[in-house]
MIDOLUM-161448 format. One line per 5 residues: for each residue x, y, z of N, C-alpha, C, O, CB. Coordinates in pm, whole numbers, plus 50000, padded with zeros to 5 digits. Each point is the difference from the previous one (the first is absolute). Glycine has a CB too. Example, Ala and Ser with C-alpha at 12.3 -4.5 7.8 and 13.67 -1.06 7.14 Angstrom:
BEGIN
51319 49431 50780 49911 50119 50000 50090 50120 50000 50104 49998 50066 49707 49885 50059 | 50154 50222 49803 50082 50119 50006 49923 50109 50073 50051 50111 50017 50067 49826 49768;
END
This chain:
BEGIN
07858 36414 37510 49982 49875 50072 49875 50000 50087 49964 49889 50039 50283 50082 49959 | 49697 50109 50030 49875 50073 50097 49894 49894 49946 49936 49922 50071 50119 50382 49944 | 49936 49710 49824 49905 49956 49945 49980 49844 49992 49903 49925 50009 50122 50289 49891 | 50121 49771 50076 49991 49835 49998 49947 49944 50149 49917 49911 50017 50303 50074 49801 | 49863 50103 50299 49947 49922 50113 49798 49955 50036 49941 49910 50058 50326 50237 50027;
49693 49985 49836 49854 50037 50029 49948 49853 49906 49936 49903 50043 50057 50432 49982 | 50067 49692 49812 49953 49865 49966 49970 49871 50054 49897 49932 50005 50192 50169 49881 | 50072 49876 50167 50007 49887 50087 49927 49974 50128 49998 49899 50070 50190 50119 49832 | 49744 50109 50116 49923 49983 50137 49859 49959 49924 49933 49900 50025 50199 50299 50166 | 49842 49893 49719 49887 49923 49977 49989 49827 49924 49897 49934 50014 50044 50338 49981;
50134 49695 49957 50071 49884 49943 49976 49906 50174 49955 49889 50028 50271 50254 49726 | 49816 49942 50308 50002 49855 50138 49846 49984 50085 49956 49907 50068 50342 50161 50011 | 49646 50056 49886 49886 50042 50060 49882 49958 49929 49898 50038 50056 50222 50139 50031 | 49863 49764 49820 49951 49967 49895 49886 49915 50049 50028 49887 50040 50181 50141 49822 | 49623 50027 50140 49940 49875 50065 49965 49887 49927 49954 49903 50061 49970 50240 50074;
50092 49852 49727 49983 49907 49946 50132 49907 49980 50010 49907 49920 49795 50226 49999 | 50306 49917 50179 50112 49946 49997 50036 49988 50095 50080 50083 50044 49958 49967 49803 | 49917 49834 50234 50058 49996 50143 50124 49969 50049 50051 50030 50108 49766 49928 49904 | 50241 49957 49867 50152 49950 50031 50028 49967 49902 49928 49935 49925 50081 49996 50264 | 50160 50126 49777 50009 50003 49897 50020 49849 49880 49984 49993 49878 50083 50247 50258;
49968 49670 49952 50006 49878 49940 50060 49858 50114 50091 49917 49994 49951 50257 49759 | 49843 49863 50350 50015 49876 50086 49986 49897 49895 49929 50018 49901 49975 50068 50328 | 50180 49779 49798 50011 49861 49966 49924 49927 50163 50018 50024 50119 50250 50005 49677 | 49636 49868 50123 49900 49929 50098 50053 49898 50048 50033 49913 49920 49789 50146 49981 | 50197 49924 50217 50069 49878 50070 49892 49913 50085 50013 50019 50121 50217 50123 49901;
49642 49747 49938 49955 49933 50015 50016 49906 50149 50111 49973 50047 49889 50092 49700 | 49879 49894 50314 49997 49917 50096 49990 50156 50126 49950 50108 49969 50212 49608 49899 | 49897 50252 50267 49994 50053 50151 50096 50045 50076 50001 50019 50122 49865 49855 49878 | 50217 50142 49917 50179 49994 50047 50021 50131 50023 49932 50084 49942 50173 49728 49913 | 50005 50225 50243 50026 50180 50001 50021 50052 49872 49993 50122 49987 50124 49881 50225;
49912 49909 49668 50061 50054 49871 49887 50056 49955 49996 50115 49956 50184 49729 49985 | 49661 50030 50073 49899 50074 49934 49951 50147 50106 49967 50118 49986 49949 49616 49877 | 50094 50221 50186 49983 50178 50120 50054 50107 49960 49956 50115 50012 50069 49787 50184 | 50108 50048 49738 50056 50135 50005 49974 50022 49837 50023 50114 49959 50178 49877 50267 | 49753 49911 49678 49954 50034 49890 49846 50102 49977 49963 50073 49909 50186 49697 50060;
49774 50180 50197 49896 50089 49943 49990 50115 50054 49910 50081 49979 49980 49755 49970 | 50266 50184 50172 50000 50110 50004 50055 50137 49887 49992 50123 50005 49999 49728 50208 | 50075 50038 49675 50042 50078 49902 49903 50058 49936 50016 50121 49988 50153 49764 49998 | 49708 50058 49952 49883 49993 49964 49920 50070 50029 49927 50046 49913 50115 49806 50073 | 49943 50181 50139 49946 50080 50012 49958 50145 50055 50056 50016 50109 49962 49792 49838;
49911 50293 50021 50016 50149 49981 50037 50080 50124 50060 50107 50008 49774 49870 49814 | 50120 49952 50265 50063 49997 50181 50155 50061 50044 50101 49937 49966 49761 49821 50044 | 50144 50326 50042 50131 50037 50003 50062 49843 50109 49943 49944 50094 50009 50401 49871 | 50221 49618 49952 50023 49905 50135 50039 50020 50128 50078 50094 50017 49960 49806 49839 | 49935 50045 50224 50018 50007 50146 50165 49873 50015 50059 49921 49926 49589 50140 50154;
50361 49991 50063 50151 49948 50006 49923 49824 49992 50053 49918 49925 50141 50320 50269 | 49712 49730 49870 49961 49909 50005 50046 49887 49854 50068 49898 49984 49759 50255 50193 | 50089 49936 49744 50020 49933 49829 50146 49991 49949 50035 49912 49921 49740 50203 50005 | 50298 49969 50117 50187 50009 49969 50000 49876 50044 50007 49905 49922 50119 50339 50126 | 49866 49740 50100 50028 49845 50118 49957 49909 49911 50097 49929 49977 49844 50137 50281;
49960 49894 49674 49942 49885 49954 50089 49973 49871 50005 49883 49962 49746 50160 50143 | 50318 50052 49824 50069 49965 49861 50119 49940 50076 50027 49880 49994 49893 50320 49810 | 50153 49894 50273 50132 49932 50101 49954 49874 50019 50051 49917 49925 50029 50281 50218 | 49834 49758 49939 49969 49845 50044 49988 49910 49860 50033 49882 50004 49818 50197 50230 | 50120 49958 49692 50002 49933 49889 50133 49923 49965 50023 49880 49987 49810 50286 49955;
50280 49995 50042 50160 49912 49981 50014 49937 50110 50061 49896 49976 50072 50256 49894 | 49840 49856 50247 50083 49944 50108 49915 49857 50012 50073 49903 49976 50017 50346 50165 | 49792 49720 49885 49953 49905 50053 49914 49885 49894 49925 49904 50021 50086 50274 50188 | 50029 49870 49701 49907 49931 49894 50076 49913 49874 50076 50069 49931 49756 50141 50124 | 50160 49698 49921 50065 49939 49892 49966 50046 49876 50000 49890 49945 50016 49937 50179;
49955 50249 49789 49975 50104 49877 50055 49903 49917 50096 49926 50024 49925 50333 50054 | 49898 49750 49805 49968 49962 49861 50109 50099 49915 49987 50107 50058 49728 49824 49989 | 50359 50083 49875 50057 50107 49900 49899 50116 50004 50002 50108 50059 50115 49716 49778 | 49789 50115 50074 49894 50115 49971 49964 50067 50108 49981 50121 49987 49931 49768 49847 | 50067 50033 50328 49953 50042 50091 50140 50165 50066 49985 50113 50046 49845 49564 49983;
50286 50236 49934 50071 50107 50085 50025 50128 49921 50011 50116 50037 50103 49702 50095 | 49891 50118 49736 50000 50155 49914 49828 50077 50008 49998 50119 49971 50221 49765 49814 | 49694 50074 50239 49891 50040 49999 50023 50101 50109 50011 50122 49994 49865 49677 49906 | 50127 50117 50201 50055 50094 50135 50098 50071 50010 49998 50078 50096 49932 49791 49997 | 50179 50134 49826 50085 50118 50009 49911 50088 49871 50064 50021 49897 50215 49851 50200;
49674 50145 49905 49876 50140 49861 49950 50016 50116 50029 50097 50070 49871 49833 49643 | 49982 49940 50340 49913 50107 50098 50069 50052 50098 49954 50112 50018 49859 49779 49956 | 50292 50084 50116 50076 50086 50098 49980 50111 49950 49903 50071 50029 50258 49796 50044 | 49959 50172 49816 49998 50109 49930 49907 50048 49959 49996 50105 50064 50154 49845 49902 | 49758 50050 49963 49886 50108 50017 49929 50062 50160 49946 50106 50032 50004 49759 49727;
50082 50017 50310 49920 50080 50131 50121 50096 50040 49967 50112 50039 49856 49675 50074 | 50301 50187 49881 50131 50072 50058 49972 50078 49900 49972 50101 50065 50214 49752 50051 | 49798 50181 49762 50015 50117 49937 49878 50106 50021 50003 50121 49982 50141 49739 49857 | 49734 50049 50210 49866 50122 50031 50020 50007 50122 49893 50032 50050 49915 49927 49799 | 50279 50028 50241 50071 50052 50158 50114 50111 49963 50052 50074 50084 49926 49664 50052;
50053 50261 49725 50132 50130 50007 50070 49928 50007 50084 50070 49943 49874 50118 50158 | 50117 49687 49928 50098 49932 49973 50081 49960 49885 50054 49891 49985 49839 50079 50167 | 50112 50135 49765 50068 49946 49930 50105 49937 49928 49995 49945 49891 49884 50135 50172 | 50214 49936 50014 50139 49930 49959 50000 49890 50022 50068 49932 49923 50046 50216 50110 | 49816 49781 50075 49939 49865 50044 49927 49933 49912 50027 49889 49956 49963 50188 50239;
49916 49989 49777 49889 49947 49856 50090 49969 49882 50011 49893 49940 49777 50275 50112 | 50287 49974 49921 50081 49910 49885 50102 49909 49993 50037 49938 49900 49910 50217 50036 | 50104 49839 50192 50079 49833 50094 49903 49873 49944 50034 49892 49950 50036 50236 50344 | 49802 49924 49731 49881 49876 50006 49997 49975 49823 50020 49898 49933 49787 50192 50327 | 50173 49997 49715 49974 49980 49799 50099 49938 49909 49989 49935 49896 49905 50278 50110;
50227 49837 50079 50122 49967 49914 50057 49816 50011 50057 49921 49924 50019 50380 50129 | 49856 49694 50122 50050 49878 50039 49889 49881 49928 50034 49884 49973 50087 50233 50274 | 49757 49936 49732 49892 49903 49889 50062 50001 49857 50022 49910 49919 49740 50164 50204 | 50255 50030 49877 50073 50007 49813 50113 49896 49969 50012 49930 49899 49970 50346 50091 | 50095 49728 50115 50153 49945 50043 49956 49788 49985 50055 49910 49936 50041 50382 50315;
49784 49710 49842 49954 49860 49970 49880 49940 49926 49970 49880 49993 50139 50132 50185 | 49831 50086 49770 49921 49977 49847 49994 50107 49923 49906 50079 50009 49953 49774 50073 | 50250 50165 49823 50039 50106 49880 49857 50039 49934 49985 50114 49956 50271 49769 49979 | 49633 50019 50058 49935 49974 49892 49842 50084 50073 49893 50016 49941 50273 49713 49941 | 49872 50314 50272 49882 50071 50014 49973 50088 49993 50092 50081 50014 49892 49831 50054;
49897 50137 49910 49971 50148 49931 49988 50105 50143 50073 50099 50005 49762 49794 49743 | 50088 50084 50343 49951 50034 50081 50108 50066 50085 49980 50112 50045 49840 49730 49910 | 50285 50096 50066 50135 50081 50062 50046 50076 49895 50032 50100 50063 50050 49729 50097 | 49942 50193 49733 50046 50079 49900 49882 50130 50035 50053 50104 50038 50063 49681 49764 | 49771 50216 50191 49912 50086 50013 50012 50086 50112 50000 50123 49993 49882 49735 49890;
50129 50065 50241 50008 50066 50136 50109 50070 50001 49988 50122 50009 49903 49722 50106 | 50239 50099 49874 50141 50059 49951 50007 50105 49914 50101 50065 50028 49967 49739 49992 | 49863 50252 49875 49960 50067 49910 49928 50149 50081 50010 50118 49966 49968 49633 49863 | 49960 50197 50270 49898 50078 50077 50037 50060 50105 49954 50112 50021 49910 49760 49914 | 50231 50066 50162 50102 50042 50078 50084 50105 49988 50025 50098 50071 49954 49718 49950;
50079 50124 49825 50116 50113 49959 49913 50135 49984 50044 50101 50055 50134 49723 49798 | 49689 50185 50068 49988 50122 49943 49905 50084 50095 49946 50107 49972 50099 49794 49786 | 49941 49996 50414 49987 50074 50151 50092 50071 50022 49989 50109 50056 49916 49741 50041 | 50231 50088 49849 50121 50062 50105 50057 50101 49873 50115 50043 49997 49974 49714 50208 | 49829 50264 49715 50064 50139 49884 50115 49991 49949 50065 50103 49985 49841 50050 50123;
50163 49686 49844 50137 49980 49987 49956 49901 49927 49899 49931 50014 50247 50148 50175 | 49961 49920 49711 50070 49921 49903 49859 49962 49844 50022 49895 49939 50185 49975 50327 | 49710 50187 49701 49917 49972 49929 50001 49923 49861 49912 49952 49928 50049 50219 50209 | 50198 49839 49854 49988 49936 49890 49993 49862 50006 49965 49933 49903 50130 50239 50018 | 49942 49768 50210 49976 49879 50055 49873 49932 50035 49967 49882 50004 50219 50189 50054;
49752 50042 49967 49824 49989 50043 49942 49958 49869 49935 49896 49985 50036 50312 50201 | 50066 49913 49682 49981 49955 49908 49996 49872 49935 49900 49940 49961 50146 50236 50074 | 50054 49796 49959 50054 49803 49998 49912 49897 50095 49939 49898 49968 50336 50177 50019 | 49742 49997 50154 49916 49860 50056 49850 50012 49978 49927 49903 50022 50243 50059 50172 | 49780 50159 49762 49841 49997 49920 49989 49947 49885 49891 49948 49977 50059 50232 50106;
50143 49817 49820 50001 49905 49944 50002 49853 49964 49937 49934 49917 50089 50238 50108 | 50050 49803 50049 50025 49826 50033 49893 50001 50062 49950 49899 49952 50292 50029 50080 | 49640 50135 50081 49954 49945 50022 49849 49975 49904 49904 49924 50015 50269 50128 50187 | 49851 50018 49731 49891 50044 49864 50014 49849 49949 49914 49913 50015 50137 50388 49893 | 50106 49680 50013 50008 49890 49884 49997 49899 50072 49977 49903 49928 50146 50191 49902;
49897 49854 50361 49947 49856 50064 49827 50044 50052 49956 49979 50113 50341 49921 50002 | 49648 50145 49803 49884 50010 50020 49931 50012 50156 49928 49918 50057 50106 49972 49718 | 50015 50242 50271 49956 50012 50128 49845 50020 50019 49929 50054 49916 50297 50034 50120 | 49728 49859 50087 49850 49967 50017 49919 50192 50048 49891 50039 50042 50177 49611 50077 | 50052 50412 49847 49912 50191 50070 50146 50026 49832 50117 50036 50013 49807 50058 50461;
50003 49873 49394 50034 50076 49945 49993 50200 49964 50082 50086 49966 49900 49639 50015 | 49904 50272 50045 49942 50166 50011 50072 50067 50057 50042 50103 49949 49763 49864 50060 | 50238 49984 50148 50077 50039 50091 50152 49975 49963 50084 50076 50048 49721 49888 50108 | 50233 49937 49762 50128 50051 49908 50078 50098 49895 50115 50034 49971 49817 49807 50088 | 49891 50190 49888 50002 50087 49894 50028 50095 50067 50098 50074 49987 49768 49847 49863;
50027 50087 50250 50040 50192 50071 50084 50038 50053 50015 50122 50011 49834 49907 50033 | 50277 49843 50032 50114 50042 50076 50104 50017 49869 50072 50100 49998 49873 49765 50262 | 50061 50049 49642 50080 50069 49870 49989 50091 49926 50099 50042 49939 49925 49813 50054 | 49852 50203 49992 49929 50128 50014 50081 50133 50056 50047 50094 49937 49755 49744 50099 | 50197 50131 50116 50054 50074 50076 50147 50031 49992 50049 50113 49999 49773 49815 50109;
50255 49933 49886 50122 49981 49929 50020 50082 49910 50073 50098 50014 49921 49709 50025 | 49928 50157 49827 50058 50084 49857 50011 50113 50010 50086 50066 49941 49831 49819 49930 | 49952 50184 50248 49996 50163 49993 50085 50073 50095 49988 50122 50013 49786 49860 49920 | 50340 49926 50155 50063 50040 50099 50140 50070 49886 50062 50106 50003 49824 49686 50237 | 50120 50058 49644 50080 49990 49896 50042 50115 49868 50102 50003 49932 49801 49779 50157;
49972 50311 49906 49938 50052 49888 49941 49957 49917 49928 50078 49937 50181 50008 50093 | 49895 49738 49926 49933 49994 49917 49818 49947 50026 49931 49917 50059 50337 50064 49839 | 49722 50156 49995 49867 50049 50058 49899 49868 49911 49913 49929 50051 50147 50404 49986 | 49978 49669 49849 49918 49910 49912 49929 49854 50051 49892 49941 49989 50273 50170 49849 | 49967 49871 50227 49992 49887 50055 49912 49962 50129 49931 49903 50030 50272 50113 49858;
49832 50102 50173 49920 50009 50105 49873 50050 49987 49919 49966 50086 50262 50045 50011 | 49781 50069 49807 49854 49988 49930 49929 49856 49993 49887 49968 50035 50197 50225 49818 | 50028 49723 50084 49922 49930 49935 49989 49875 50112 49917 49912 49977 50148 50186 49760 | 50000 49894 50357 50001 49933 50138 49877 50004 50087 49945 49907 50058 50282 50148 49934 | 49747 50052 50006 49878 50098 50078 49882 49911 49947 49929 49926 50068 50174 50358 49927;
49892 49744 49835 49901 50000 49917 49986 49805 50031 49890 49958 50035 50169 50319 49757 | 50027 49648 50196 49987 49880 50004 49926 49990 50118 49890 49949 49979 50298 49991 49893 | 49847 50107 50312 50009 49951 50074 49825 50056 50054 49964 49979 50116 50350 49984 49890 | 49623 50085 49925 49891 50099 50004 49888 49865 49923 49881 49984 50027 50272 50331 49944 | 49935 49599 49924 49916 49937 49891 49966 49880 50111 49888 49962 50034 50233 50111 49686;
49984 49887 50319 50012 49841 50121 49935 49974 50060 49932 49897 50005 50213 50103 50034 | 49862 50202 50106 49873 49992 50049 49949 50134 50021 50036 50102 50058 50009 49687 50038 | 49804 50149 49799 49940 50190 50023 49931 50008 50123 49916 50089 50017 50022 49974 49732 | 50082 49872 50321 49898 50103 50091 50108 50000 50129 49958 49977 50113 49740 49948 49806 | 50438 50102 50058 50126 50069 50067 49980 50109 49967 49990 50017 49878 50168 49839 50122;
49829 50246 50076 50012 50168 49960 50127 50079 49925 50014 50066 49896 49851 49933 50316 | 50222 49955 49903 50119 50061 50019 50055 49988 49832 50005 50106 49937 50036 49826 50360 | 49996 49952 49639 50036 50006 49839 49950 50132 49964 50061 50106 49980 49914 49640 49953 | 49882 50221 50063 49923 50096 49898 50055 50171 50054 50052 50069 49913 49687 49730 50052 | 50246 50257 50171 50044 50124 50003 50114 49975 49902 49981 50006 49878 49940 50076 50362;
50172 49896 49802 50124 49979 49971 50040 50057 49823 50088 50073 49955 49889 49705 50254 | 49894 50134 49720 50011 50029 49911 49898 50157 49930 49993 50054 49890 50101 49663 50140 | 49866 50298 50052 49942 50171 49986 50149 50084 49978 49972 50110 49951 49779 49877 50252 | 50372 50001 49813 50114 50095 50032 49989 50014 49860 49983 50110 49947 50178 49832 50272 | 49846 49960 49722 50101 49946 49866 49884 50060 49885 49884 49962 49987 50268 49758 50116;
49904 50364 49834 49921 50079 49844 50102 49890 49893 50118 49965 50010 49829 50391 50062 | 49968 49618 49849 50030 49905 49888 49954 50086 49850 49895 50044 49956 50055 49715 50221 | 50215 50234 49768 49943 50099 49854 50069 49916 49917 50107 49961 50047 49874 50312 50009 | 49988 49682 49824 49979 49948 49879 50082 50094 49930 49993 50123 49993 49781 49769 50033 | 50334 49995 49902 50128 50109 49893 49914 49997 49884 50034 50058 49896 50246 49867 50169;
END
């Protein structure tokens, strides 16, 4: 499990990956505040937490707007170590739009922080693969991480190898795939 965590650190650490799949919440509102605090590479301050809160409490939210904001909560609560909270936040977007990718992803990302349940991680990297999440690469590599927590290695070869194709000039894939010797039956 050592290894997966290191993955996942570099997976969160990622500079060409600042977050893993903030949703953009438009206009001046604490919602968009706390969207670009999702956004961006900045560790959050309690400040940026406050601005997603003000969002539910004081703001009349759009659907899209409140599920947007329950993802970005959760990513900033999950790059604070919060995670049982974050996945409160992912589950409760999933709960009121099934159809988004972006909480499936984070949820996916959470779990395989907290070194539990992977075959679930597995699944929500998926779904968020087939609703066409906007940090596919970054899907590939957390199912990646998944498959190899799993044993299956093939798969997770070939996860690596995808998530390396998406985006090359992410490092972390490519080591990744230095482990893996490939021999021809």
């Amino acid at each position: 499990m050592a290894r997966c965590t290191y993955m996942l650190a570099a997976l969160l650490a990622a500079s060409s990956v600042p977050a893993f799949g903030a949703i953009t919440v438009v206009g001046s509102s604490s919602a968009r505040m706390c969207f670009e605090a999702a956004d961006s590479p900045m560790s959050p301050t309690a400040r940026d937490m406050a601005y997603c809160d003000e969002a539910f409490q004081g703001e009349s939210l759009s659907l899209h707007d409140t599920v947007a904001t329950h993802v970005n909560r959760g990513i900033l609560r999950l790059r604070r170590n919060q995670v049982e909270p974050a996945i409160a936040d992912f589950d409760s977007a999933m709960r009121l739009d099934p159809d988004q990718p972006e909480a499936y992803l984070n949820k996916g990302a959470a779990l395989i922080r907290m070194e539990r349940n992977p075959d679930e991680a597995l699944q929500l990297f998926t779904i968020a693969i087939d609703r066409q999440t906007r940090r596919p690469a970054v899907a590939h590599f957390g199912r990646a991480i998944a498959n190899e927590t799993l044993g299956n290695v093939r798969a997770a070869y070939n996860d690596y190898r995808r998530a390396s194709e998406l985006s090359p000039d992410w490092r972390d894939p490519r080591v990744e795939l230095q482990r893996f010797r490939v021999v021809s039956n």
